[in-house]
NUKOLSE-731485 format. One record per residue: x, y, z of N, C-alpha, C, O in turn. Coordinates in steps of 0.05 Angstrom, whole numbers, padded with zeros to 5 digits, always signed. Last residue first. Layout:
BEGIN
XYZXYZXYZXYZ/...
END
This chain:
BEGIN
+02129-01026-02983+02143-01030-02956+02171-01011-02966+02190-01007-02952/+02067-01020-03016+02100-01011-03016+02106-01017-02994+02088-01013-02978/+02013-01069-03022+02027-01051-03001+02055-01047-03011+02068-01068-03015/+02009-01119-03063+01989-01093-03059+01999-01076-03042+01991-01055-03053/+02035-01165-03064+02045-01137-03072+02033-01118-03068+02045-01096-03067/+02007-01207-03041+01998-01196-03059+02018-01178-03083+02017-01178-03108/+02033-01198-02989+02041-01217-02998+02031-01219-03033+02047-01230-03050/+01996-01158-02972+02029-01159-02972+02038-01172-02987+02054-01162-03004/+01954-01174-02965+01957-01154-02989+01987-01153-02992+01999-01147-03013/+01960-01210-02919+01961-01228-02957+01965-01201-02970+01981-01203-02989/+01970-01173-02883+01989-01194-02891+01986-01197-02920+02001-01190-02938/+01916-01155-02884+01936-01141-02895+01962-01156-02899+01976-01151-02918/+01889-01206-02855+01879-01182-02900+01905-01170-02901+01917-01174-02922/+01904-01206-02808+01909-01231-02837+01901-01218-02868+01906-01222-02892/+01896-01150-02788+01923-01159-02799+01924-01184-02820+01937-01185-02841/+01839-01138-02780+01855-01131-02804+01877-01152-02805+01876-01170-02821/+01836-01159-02730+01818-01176-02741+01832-01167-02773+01836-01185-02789/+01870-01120-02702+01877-01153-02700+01864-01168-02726+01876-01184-02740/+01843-01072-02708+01871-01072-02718+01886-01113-02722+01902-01124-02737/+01800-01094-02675+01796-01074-02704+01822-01092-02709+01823-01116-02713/+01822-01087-02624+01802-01112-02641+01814-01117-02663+01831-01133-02671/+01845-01048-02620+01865-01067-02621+01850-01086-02634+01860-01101-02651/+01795-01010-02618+01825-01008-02634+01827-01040-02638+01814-01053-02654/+01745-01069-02587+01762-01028-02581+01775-01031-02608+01769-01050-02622/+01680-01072-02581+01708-01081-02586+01724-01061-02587+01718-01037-02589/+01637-01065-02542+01642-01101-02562+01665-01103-02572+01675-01125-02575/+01651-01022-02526+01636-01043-02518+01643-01074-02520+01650-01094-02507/+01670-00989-02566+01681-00987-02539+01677-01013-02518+01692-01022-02501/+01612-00990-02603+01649-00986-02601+01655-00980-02574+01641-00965-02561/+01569-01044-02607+01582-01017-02595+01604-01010-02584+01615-01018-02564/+01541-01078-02667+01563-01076-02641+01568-01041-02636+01571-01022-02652/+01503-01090-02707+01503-01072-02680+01522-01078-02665+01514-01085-02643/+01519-01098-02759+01511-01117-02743+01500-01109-02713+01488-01125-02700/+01544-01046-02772+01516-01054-02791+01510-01076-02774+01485-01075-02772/+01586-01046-02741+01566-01030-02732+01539-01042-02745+01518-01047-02733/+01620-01086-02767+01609-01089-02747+01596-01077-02738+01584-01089-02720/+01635-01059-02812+01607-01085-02814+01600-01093-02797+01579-01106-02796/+01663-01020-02796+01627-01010-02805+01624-01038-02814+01603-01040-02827/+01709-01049-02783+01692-01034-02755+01656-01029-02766+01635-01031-02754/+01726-01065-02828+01700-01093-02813+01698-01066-02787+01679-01070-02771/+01736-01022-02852+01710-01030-02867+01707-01054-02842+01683-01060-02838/+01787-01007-02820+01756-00979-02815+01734-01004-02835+01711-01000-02827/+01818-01048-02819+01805-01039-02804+01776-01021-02799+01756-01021-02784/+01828-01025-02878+01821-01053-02872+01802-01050-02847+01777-01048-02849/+01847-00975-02863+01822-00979-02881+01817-01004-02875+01795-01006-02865/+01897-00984-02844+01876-00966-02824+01845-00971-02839+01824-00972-02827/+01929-01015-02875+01918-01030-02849+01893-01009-02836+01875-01017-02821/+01938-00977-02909+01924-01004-02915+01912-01018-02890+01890-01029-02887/+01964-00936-02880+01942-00931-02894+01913-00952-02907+01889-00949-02911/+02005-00963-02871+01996-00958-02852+01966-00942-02862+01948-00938-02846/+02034-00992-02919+02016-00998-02904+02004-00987-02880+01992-01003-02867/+02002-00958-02981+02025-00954-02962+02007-00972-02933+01984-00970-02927/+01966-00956-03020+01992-00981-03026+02004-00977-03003+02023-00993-03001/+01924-00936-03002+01926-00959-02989+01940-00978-03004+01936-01002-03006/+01928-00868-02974+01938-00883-02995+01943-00916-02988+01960-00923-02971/+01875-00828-02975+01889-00839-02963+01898-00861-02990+01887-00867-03011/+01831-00775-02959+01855-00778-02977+01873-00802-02963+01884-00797-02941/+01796-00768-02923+01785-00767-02948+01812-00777-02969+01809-00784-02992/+01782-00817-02872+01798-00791-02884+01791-00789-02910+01780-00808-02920/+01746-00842-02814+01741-00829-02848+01750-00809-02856+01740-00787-02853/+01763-00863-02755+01754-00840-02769+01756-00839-02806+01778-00834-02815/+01743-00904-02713+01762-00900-02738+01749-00881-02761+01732-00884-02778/+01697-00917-02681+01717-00904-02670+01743-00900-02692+01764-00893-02681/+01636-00890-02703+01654-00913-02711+01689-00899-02685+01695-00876-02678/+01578-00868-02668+01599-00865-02676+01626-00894-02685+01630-00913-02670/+01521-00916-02674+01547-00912-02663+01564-00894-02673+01571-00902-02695/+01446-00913-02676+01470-00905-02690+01494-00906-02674+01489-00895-02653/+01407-00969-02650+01423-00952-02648+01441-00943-02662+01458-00959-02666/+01349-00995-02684+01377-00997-02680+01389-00970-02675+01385-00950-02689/
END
């Protein structure tokens, strides 16, 4: 299996009561389950994928309370 760069980069400091922080992590863990499956970034799926396939997680964290708005 081919290694991919992820196209969502790994910050070391991030805060995932805020949502733009919540939604970027959501995103960054199914981009690396999708690499662990082999998809290739750019390929199989861009950002917007990413960012689409997050939103129903981050909704409910919403809905949760888990996110400050």
């Amino acid at each position: 299996m081919t290694s991919h760069t992820p196209l969502i980069t790994e910050y070391q400091h991030v805060d995932t009561r805020t949502l733009q922080d919540n939604w970027l992590e959501v995103a960054r863990t199914i981009e690396l389950s999708m690499l662990q499956a082999g998809a290739v970034p750019g390929t199989d799926y861009s950002y917007l994928d990413l960012y689409k396939l997050a939103q129903p997680i981050v909704l409910q964290n919403i809905k949760n309370g888990d996110i400050n708005l």
